[in-house]
C-alpha angles and dihedrals in degrees: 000000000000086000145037115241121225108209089198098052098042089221128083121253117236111241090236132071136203109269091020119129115210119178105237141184115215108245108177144351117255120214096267093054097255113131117248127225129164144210120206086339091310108129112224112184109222108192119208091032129102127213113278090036109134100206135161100231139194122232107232112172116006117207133180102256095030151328157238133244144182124215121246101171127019111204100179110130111250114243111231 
């Protein structure tokens, strides 16, 4: 299941939240140019990244469907 289900509220509930930070690894480019990267099948858009980045982001906007994040801490090895 990609989200949890809220009985009482008759909607899922996406599995990030707003301030959170989730380490992340780019997995994809979405039209508009931004990395994706997903949680339990839940897209977030991370602009500034490219697929195969591993970052810690921040999760700025939350949406049904997606969200959006900000990196905080970029792990990808630096090529020499």
């Amino acid at each position: 299941m990609a989200w949890m289900s809220n009985p009482n509220l008759g909607r899922t509930i996406p599995p990030v939240m707003e301030g959170k930070t989730y380490n992340v690894k780019i997995e994809g480019i979405g039209d508009e140019g931004d990395g994706i990267a997903k949680i339990n099948n839940f897209t977030i858009f991370v602009p500034g990244t490219k697929v195969g980045d591993k970052v810690d982001i921040k999760i700025e906007k939350v949406f049904r469907s997606n969200a959006f994040g900000s990196v905080v801490k970029d792990e990808t090895p630096k090529r020499k």
